[in-house]
C-alpha positions as CSV (number, residue, x, y, z in Angstrom):
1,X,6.0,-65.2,-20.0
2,X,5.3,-63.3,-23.1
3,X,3.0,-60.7,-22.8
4,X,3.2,-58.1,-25.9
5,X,4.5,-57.6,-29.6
6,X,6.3,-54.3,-30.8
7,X,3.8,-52.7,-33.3
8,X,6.1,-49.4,-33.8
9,X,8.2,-46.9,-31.9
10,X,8.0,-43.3,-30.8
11,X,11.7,-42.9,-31.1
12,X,15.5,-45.3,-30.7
13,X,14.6,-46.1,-26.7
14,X,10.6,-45.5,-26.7
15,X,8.8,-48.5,-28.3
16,X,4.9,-49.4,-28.2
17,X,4.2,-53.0,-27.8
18,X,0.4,-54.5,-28.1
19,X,-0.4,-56.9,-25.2
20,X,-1.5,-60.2,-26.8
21,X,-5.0,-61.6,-26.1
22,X,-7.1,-64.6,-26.4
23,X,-7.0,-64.6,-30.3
24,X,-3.4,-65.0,-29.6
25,X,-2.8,-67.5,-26.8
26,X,-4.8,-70.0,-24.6
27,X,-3.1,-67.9,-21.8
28,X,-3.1,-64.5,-22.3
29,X,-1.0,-62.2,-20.1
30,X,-3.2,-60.4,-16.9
31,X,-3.2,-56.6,-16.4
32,X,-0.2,-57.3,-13.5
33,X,1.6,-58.8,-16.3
34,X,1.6,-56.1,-18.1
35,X,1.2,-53.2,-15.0
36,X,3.1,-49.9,-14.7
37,X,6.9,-50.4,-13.7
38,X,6.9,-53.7,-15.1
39,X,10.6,-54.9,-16.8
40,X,10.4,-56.9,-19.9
41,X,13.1,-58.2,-22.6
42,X,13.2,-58.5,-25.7
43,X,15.3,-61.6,-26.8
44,X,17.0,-61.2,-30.6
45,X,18.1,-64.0,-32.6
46,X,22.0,-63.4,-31.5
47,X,21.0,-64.5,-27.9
48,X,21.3,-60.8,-26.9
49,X,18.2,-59.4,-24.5
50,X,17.1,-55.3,-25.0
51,X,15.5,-54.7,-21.0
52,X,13.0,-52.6,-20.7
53,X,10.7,-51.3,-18.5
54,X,6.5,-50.3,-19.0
55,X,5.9,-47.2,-18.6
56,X,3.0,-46.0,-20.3
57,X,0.2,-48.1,-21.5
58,X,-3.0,-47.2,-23.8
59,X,-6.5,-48.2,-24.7
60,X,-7.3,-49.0,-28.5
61,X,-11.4,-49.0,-28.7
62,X,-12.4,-48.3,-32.3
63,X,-15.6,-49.3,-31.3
64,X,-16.0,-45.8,-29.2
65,X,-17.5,-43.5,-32.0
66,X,-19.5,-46.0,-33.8
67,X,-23.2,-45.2,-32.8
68,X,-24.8,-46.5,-35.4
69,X,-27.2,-49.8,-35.4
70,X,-25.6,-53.4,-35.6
71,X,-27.0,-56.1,-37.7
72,X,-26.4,-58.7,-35.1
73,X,-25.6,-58.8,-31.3
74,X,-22.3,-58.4,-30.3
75,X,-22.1,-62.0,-29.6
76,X,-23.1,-63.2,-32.9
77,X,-20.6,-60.6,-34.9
78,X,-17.5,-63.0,-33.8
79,X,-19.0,-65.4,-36.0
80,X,-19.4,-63.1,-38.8
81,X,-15.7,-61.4,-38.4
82,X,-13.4,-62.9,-36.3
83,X,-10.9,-60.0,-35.9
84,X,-14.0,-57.8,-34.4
85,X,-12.9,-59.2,-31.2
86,X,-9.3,-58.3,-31.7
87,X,-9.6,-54.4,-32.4
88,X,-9.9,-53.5,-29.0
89,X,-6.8,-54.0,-26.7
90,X,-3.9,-52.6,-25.0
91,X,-1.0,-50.9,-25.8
92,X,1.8,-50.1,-23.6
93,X,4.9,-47.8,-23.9
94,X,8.3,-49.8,-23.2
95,X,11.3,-47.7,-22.3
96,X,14.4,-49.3,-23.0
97,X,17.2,-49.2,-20.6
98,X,20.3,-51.3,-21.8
99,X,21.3,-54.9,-22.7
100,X,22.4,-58.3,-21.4
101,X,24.7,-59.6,-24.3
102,X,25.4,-63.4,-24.8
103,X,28.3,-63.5,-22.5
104,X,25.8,-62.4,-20.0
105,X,27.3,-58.7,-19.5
106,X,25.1,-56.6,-18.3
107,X,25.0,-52.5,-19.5
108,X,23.0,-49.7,-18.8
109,X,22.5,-47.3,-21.2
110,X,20.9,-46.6,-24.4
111,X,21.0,-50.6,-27.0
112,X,22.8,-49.9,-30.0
113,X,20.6,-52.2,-31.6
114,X,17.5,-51.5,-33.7
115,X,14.0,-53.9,-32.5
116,X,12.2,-55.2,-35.2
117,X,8.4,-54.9,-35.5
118,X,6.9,-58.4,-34.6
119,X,9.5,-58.7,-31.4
120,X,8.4,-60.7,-28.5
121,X,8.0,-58.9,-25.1
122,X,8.3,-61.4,-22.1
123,X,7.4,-60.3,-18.6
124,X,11.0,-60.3,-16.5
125,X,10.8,-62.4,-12.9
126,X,12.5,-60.2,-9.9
127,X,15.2,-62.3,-9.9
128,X,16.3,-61.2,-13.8
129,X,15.8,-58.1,-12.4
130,X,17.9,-57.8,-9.3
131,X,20.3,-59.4,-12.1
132,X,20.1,-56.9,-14.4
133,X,20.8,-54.0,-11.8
134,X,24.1,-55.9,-9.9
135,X,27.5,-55.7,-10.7
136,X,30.6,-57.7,-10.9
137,X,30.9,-55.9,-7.5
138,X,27.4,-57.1,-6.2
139,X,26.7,-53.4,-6.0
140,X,23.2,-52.0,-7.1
141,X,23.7,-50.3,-9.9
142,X,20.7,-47.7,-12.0
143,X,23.0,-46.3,-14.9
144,X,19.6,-45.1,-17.1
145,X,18.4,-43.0,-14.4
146,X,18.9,-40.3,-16.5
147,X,17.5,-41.9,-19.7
148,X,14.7,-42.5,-17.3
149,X,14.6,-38.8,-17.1
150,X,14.9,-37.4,-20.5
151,X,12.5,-39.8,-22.3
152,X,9.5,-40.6,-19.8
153,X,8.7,-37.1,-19.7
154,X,5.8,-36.8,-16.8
155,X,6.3,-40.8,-15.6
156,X,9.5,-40.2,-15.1
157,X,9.8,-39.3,-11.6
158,X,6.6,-42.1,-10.3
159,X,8.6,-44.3,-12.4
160,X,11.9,-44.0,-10.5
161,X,10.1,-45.0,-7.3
162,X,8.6,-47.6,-8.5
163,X,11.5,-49.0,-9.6
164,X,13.6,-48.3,-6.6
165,X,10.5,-49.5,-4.3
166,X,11.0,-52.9,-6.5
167,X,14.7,-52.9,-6.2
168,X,14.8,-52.1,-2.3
169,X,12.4,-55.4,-1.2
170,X,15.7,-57.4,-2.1
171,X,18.7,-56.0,-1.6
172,X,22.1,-54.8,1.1
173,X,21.7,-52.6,3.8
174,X,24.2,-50.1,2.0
175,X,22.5,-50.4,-1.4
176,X,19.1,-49.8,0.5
177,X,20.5,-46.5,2.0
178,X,21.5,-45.4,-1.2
179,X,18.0,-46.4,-2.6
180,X,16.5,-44.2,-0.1
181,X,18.9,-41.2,-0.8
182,X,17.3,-41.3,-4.0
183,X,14.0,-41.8,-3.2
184,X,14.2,-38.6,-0.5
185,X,15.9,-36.8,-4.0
186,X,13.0,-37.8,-6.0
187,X,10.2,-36.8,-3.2
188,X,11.8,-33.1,-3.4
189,X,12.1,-33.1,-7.2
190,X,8.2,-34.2,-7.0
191,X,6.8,-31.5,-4.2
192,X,9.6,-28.6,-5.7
193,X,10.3,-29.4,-9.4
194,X,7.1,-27.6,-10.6
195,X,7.9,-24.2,-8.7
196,X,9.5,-21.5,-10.6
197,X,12.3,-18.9,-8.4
């Protein structure tokens, strides 16, 4: 389901998409579409999919600091300018976290390629997702944790437990241990990683 465009980028891995409305489809995404945690792709033309995950998101109301009086009831001013409608929306920061080629090989890790403004962004279903984070093994695998880290600034750490509470509803015993080693790290890192020694 497609649920945003890429309007610009903050830097190589940290993109902004706008979530696309009624002006743009009959069905516009909901906000669970489009929620906290939520993995997207980015198809490009060589059959080659950029994931990504939501992790930010952002109101645009240029309306906000206009107090002055209207000539017409809001109602009335679509008829009178169409793209009224459309200047308020939503905006939501993607963080890239690696690539599923052609050949459907799957790496973590920071795309080598550039996106394009214009891109699609499509919603990813949880089976895509358990997908993108097996290996050949059938291991669970989270090879941007630290990408995670460096670029989501204060998300980062609600971020990782989002994730790894999506990734542990469907997955081995073993891997699910190892999720909740992580989890237990990142519950420290949340109630110590302020303090100062």
């Amino acid at each position: 389901m497609k649920i945003a465009k890429i309007i610009s980028s903050n830097s190589h891995i940290d993109y902004i998409g706008r979530v696309i409305d009624e002006l743009d489809t009959a069905t516009p995404p909901t906000s669970e579409d489009y929620g906290f945690a939520q993995f997207v792709n980015l198809p490009l033309e060589d059959e080659t999919e950029i994931v990504g995950v939501i992790y930010n998101s952002m109101l645009v109301n240029p309306e906000y600091a206009s107090f002055g009086p209207r000539l017409s009831p809001k109602p009335e001013l679509g008829n009178f300018s169409p793209d009224y409608l459309n200047e308020q929306g939503f905006l939501i920061g993607i963080l890239l976290l690696g690539v599923k080629n052609s050949l459907e090989k799957i790496t973590h890790g920071v795309p080598r390629r550039v996106v394009p403004a214009g891109q699609d962004v499509y919603k990813i279903k949880s089976n895509e997702v358990k997908n993108f984070h097996t290996d050949e093994n059938d291991c669970l695998q989270i090879h941007y944790y630290s990408q995670v880290v460096a670029h989501a600034g204060l998300f980062a750490v609600p971020l990782l437990e989002a994730i790894i509470e999506q990734l542990s509803l469907d997955c081995s015993e073993s891997d699910n241990q190892r999720l909740g080693v992580l989890k237990q790290t990142l519950a420290w890192q949340r109630a110590f990683g302020g303090m100062r020694l």
